[in-house]
Z-matrix of the N, CA and C atoms (Angstrom, degrees):
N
C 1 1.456
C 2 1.525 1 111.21
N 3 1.240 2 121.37 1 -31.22
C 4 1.780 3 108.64 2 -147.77
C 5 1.866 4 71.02 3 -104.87
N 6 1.226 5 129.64 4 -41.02
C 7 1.316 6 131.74 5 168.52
C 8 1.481 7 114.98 6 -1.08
N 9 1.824 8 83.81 7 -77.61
C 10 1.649 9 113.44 8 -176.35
C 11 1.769 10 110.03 9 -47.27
N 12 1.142 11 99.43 10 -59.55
C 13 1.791 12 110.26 11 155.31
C 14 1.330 13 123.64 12 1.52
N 15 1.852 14 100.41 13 -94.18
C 16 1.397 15 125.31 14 164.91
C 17 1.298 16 104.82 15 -21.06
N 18 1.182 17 108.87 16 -69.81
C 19 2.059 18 121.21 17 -160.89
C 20 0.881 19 114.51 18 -53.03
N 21 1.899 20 121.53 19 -53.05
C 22 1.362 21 122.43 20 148.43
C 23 1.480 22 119.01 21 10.36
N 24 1.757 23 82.26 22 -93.86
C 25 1.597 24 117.77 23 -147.15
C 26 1.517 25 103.35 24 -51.71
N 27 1.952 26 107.24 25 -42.02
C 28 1.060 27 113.28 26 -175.35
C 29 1.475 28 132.19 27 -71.98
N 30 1.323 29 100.92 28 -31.47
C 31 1.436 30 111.90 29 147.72
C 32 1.553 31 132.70 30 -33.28
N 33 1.823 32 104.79 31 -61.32
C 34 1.204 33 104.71 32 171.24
C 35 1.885 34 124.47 33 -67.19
N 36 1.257 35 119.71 34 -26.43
C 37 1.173 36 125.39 35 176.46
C 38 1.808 37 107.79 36 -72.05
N 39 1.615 38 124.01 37 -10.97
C 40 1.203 39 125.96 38 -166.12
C 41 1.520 40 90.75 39 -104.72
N 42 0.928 41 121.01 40 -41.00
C 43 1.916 42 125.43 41 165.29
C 44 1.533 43 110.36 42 -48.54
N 45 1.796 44 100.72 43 -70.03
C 46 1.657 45 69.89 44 -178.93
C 47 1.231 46 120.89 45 -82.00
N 48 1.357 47 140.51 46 -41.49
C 49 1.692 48 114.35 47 171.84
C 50 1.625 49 113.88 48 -17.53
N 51 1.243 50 110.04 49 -69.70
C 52 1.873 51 103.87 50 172.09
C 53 1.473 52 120.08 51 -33.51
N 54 1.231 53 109.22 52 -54.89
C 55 1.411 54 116.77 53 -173.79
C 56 1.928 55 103.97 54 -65.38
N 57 1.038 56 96.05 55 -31.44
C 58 2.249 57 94.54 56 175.45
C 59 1.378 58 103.96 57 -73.57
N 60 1.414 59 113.96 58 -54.03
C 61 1.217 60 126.87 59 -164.81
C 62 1.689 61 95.25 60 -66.17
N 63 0.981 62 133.03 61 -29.74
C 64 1.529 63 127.67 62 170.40
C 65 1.240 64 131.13 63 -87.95
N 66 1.502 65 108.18 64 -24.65
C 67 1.771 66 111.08 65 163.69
C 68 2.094 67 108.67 66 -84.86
N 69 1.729 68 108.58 67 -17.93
C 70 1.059 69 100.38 68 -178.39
C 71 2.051 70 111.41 69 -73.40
N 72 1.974 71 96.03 70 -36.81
C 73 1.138 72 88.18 71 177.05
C 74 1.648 73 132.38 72 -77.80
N 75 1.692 74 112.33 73 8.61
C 76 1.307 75 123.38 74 -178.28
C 77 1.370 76 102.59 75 -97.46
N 78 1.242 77 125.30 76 -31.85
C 79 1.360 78 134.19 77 169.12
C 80 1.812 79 105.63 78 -47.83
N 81 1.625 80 113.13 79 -62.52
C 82 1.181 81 101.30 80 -173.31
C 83 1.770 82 119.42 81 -70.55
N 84 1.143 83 100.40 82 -29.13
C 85 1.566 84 108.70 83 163.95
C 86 1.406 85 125.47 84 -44.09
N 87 1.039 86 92.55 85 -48.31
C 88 1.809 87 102.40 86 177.34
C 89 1.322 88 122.65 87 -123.32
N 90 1.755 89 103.79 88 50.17
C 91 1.354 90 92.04 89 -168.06
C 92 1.591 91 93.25 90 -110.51
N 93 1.275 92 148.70 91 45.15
C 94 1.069 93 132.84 92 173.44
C 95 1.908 94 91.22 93 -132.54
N 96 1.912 95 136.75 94 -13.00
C 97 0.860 96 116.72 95 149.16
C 98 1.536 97 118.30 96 -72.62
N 99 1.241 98 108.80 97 -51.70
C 100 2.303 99 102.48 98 165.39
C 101 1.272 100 98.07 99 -19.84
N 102 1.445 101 127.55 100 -69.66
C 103 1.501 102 122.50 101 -131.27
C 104 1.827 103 88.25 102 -74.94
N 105 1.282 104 114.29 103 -38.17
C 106 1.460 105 112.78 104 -161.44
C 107 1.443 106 116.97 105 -72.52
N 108 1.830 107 112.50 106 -33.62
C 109 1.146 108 130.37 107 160.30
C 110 1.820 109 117.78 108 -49.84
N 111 1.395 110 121.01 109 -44.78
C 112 0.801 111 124.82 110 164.80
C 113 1.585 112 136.52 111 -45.09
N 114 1.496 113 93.49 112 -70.39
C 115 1.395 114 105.80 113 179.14
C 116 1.888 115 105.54 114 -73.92
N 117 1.766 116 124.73 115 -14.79
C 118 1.192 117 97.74 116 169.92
C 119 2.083 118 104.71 117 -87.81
N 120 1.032 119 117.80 118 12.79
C 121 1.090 120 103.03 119 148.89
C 122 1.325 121 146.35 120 -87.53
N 123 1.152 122 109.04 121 -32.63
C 124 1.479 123 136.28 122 172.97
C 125 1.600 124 113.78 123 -57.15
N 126 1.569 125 99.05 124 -47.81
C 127 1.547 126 105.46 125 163.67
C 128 1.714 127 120.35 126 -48.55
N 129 1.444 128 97.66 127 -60.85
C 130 1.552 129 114.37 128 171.12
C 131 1.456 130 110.41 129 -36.01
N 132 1.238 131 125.86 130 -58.57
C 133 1.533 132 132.01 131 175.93
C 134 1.134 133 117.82 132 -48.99
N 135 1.495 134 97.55 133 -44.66
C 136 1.997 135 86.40 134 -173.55
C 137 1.287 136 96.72 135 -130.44
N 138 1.039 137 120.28 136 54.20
C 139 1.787 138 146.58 137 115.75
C 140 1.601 139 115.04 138 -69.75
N 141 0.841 140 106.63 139 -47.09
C 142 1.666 141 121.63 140 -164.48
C 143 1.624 142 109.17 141 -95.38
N 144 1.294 143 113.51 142 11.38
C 145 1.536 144 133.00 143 -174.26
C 146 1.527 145 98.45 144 32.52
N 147 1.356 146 127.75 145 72.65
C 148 1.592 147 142.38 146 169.88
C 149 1.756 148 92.06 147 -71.21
């Protein structure tokens, strides 16, 4: 029983590492459209005196 537990838990801690490790490696993938998306928004805003 407490076995089954362990496996669980460990399971879920092996999911999300994957899941960081996969938004961390999409982050670096696309981090120079983010950055551009960003700052052409930011422009947009205070272009438009927001």
């Amino acid at each position: 029983m407490f076995r089954l537990l362990r496996k669980k838990e460990g399971m879920e801690l092996i999911q999300a590492a994957i899941l960081i490790a996969v938004a961390v490696g999409l982050g670096i993938i696309f981090k120079s459209e983010i950055t551009s998306f960003i700052n052409d928004t930011f422009d947009s805003l205070d272009a438009s005196n927001f």
